[in-house]
N, CA, C, O and CB atoms as a CASP TS submission, in Angstrom:
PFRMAT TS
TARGET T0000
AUTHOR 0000-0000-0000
METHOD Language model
MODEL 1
PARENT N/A
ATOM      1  N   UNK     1      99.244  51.562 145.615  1.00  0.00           N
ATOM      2  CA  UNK     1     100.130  51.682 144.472  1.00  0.00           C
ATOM      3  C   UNK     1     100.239  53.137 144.050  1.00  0.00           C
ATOM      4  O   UNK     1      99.166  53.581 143.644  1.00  0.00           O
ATOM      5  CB  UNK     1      99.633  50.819 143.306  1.00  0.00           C
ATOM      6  N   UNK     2     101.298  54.038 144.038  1.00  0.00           N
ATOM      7  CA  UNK     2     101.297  55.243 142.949  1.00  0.00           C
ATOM      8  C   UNK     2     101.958  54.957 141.788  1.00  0.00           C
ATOM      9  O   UNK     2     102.711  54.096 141.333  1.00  0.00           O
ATOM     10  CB  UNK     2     101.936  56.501 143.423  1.00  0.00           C
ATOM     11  N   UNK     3     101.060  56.651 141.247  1.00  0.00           N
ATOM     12  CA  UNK     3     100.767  56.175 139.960  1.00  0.00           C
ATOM     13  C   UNK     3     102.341  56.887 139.017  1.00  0.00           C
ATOM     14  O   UNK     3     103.325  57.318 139.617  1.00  0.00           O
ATOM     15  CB  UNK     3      98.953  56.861 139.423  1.00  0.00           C
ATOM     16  N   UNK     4     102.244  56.858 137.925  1.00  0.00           N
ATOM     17  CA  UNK     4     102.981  57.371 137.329  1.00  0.00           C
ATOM     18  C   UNK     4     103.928  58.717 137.588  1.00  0.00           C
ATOM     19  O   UNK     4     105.144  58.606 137.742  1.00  0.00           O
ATOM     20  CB  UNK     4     102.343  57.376 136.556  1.00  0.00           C
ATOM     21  N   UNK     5     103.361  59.772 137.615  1.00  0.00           N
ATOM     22  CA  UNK     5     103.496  60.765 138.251  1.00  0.00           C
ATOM     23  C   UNK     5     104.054  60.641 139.381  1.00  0.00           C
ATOM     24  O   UNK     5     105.197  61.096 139.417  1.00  0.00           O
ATOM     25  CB  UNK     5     102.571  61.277 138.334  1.00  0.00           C
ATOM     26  N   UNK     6     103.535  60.037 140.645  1.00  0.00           N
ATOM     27  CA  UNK     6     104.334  59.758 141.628  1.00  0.00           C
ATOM     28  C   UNK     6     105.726  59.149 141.810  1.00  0.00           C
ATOM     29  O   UNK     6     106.454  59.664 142.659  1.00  0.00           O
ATOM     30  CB  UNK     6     103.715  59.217 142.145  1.00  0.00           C
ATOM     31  N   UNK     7     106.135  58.188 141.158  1.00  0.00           N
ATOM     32  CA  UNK     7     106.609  56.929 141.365  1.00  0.00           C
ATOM     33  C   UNK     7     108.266  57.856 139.970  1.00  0.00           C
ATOM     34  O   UNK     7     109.406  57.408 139.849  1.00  0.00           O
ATOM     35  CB  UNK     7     105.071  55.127 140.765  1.00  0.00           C
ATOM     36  N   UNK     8     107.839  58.765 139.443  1.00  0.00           N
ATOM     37  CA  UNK     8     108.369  59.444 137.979  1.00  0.00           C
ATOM     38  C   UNK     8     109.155  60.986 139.312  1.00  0.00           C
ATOM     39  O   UNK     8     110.378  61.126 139.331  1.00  0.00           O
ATOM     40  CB  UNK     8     106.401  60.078 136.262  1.00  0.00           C
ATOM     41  N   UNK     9     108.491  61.669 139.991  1.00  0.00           N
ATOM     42  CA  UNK     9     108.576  62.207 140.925  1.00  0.00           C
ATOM     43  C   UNK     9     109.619  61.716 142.110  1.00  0.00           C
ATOM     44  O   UNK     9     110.439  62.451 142.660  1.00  0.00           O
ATOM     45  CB  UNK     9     107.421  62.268 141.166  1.00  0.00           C
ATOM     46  N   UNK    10     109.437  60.501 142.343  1.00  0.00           N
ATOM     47  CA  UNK    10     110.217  60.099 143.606  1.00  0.00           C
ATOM     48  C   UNK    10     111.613  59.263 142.420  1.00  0.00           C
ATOM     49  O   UNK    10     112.476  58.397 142.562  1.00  0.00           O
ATOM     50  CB  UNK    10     109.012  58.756 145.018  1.00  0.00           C
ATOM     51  N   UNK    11     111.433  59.598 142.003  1.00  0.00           N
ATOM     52  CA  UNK    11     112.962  58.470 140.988  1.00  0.00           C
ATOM     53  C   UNK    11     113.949  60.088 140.508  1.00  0.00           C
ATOM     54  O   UNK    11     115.172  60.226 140.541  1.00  0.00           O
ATOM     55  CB  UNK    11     112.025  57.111 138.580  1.00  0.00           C
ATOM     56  N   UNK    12     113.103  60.914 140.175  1.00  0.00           N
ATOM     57  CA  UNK    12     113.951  62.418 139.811  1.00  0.00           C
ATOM     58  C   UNK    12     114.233  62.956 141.198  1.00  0.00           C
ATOM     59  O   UNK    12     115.157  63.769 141.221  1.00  0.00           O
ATOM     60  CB  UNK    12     112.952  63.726 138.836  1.00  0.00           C
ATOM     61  N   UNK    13     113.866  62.791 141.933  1.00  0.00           N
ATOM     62  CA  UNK    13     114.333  62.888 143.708  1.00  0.00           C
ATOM     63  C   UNK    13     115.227  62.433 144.105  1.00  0.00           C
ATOM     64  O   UNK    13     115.984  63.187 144.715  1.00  0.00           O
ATOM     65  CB  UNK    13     113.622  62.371 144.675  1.00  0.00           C
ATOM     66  N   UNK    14     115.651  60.828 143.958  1.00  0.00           N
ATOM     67  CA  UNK    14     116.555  60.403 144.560  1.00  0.00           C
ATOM     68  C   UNK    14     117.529  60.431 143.593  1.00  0.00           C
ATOM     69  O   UNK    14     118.683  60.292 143.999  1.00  0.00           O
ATOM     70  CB  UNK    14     116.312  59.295 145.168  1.00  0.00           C
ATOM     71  N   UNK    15     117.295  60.623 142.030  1.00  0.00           N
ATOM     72  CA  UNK    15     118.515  60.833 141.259  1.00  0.00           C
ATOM     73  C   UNK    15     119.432  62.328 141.803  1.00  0.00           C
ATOM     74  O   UNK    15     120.643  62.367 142.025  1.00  0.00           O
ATOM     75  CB  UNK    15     117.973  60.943 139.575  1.00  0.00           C
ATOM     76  N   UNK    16     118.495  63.420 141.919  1.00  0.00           N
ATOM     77  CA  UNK    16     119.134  64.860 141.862  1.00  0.00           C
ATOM     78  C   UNK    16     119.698  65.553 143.257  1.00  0.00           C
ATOM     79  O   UNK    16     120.302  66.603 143.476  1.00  0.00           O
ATOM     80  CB  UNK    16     117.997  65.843 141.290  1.00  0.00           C
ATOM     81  N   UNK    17     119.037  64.060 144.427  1.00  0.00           N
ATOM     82  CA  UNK    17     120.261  63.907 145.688  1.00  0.00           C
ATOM     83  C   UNK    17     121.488  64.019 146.144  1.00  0.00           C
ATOM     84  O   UNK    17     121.995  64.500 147.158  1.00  0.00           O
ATOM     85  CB  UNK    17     120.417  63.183 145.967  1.00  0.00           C
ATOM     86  N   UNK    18     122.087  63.174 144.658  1.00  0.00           N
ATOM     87  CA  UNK    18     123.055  62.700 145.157  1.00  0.00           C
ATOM     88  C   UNK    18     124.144  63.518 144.189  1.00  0.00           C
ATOM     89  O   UNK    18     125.325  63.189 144.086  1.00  0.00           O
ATOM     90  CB  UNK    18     122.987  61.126 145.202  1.00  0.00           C
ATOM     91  N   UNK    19     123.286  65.079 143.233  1.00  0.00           N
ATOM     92  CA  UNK    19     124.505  65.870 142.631  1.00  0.00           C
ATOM     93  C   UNK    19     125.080  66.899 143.567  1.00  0.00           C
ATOM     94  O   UNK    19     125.920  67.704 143.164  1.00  0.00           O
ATOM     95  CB  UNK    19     124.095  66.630 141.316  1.00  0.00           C
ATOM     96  N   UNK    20     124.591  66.889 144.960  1.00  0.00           N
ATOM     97  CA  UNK    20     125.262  67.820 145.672  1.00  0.00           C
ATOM     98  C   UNK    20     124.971  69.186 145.589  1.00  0.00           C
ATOM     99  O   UNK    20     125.329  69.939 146.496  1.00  0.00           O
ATOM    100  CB  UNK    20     126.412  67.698 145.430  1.00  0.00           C
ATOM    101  N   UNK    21     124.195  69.711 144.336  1.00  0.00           N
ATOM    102  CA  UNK    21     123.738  71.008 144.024  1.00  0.00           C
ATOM    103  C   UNK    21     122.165  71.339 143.756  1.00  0.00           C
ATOM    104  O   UNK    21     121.393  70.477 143.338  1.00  0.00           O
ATOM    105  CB  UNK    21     124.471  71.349 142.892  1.00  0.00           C
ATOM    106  N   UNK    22     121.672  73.010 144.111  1.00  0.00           N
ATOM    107  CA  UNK    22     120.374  73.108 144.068  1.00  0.00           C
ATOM    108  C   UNK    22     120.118  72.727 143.033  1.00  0.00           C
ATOM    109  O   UNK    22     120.794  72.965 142.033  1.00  0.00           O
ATOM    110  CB  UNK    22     119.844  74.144 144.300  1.00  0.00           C
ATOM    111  N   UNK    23     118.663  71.782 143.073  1.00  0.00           N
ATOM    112  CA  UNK    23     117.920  72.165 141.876  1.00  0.00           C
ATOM    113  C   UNK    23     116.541  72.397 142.002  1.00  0.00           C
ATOM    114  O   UNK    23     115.864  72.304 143.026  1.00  0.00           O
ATOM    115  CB  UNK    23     118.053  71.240 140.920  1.00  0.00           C
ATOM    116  N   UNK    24     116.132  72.757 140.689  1.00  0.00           N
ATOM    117  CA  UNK    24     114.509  73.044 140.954  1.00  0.00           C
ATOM    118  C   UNK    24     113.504  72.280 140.343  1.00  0.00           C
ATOM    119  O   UNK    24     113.831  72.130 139.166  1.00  0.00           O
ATOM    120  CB  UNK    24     114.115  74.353 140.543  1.00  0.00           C
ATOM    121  N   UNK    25     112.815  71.921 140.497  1.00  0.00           N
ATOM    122  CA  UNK    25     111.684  70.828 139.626  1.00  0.00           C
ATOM    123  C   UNK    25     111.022  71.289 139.184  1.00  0.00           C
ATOM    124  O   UNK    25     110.336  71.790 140.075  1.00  0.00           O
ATOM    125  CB  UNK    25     110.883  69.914 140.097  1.00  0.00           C
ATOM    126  N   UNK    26     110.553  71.602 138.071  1.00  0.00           N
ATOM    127  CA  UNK    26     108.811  72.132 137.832  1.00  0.00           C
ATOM    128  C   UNK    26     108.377  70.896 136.699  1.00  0.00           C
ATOM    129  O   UNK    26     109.119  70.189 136.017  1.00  0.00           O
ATOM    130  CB  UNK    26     108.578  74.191 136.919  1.00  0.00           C
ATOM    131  N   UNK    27     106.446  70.938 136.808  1.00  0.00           N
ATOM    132  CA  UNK    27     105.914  70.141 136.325  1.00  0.00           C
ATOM    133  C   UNK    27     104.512  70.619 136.074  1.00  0.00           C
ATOM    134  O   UNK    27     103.820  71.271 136.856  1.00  0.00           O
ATOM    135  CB  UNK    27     106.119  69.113 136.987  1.00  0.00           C
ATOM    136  N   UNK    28     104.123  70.110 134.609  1.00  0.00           N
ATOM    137  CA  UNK    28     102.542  70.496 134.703  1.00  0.00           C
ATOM    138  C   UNK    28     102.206  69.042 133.945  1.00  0.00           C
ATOM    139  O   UNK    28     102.925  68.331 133.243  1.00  0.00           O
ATOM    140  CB  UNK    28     101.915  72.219 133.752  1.00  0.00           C
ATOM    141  N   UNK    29     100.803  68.895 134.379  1.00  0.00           N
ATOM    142  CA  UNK    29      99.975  67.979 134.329  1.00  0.00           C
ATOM    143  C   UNK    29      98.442  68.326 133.288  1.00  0.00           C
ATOM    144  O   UNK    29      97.437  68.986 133.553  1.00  0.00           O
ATOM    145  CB  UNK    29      99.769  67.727 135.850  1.00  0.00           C
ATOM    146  N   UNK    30      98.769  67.689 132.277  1.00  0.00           N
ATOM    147  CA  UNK    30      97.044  67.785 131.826  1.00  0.00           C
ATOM    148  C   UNK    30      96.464  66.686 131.521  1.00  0.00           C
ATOM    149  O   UNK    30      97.122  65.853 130.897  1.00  0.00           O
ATOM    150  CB  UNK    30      96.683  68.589 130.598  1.00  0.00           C
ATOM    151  N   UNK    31      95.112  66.407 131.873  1.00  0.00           N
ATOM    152  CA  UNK    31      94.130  65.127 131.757  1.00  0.00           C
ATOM    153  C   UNK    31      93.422  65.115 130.920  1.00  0.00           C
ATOM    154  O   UNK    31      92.518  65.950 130.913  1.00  0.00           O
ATOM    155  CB  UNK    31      93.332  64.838 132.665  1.00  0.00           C
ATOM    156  N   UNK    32      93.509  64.402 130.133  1.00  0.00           N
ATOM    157  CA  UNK    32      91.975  64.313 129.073  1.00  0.00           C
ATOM    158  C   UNK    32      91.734  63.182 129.535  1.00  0.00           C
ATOM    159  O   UNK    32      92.598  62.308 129.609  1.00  0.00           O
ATOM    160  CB  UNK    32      91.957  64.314 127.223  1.00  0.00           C
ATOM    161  N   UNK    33      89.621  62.919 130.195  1.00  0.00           N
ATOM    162  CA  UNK    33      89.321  62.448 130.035  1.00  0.00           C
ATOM    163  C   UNK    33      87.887  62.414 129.586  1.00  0.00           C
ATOM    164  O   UNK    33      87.326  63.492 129.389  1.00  0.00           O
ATOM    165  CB  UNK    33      89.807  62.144 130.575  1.00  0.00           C
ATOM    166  N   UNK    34      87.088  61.027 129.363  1.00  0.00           N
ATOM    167  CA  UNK    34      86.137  61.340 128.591  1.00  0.00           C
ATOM    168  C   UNK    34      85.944  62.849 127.925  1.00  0.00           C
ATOM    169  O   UNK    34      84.966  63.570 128.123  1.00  0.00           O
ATOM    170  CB  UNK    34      85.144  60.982 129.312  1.00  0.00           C
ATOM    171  N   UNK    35      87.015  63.148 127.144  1.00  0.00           N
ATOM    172  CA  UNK    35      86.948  64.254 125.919  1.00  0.00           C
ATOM    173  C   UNK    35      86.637  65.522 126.868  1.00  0.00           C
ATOM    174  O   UNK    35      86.149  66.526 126.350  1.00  0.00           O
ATOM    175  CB  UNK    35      85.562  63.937 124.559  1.00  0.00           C
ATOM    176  N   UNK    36      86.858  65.496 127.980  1.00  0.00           N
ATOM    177  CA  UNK    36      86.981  67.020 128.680  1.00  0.00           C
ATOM    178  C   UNK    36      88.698  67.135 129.521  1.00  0.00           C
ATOM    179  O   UNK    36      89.184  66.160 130.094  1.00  0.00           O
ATOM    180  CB  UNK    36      85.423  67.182 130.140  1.00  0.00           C
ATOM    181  N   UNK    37      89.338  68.358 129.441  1.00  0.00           N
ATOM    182  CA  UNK    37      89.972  68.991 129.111  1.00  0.00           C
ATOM    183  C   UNK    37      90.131  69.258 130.254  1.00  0.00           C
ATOM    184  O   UNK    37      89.011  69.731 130.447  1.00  0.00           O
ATOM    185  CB  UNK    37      89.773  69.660 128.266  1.00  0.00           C
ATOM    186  N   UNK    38      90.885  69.391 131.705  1.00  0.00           N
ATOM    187  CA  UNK    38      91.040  69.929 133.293  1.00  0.00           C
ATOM    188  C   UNK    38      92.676  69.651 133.438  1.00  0.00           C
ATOM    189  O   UNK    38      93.538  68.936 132.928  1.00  0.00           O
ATOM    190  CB  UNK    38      89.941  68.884 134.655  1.00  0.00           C
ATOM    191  N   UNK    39      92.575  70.471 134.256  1.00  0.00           N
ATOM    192  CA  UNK    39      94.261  70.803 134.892  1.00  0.00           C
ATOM    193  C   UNK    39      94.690  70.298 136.125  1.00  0.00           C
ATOM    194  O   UNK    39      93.814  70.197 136.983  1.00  0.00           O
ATOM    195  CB  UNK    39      94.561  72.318 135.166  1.00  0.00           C
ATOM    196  N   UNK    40      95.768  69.974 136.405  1.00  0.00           N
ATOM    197  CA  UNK    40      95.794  69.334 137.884  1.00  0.00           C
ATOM    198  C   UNK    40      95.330  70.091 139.091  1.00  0.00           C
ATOM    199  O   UNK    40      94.975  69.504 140.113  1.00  0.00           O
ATOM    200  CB  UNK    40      97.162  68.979 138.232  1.00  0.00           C
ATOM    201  N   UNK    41      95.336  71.531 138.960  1.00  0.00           N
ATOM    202  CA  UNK    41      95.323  72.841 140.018  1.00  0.00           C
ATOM    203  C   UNK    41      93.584  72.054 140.484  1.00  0.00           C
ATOM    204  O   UNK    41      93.265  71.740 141.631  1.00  0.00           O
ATOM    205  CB  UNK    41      95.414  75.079 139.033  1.00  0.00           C
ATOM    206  N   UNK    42      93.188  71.981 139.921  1.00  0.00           N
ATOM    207  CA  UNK    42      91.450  72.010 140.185  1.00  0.00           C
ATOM    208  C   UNK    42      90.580  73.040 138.956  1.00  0.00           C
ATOM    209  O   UNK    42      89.427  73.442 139.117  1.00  0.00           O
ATOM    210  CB  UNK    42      91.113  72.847 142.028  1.00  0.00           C
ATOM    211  N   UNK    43      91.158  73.234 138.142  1.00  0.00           N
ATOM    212  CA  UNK    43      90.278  74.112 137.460  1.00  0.00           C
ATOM    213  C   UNK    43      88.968  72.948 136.862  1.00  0.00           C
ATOM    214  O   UNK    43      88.854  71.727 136.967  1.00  0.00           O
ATOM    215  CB  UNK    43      91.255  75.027 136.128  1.00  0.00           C
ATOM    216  N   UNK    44      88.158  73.958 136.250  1.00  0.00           N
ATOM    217  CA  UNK    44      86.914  73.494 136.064  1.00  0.00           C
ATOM    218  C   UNK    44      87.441  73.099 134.955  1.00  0.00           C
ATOM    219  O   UNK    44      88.131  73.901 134.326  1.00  0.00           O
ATOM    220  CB  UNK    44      85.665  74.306 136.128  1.00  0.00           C
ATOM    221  N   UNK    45      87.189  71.450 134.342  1.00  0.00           N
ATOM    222  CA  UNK    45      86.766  70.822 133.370  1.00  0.00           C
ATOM    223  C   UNK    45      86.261  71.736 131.826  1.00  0.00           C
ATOM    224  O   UNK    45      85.198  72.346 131.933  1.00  0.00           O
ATOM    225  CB  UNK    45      85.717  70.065 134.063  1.00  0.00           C
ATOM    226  N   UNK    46      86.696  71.790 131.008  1.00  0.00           N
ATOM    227  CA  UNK    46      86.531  72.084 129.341  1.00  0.00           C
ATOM    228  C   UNK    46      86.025  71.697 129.061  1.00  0.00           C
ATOM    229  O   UNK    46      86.308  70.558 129.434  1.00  0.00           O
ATOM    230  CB  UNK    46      87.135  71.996 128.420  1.00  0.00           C
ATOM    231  N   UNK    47      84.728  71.620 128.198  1.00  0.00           N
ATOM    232  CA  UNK    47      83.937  70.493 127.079  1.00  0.00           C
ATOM    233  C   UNK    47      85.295  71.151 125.611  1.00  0.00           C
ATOM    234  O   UNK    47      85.250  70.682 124.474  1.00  0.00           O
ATOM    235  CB  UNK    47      81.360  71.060 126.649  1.00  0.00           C
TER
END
């Protein structure tokens, strides 16, 4: 199954197909879990 992100990713894909013109995507991602603070890149975890 993918998850959100993925599934959010592949639906803005096949929408921006079919305008015939460049486009560019950008996206950032942040996680809180159990109350620490990390980035999608791999950075080290925040308390």
């Amino acid at each position: 199954l993918a998850g959100i992100m993925q599934r959010t990713f592949a639906w803005l894909l096949e929408r921006v197909q079919h305008l015939g013109a460049p486009v560019t995507l950008r996206a950032s991602y942040l996680e809180i879990y159990n109350e620490q603070v990390s980035a999608v890149e791999g950075a080290q975890p925040t308390p």
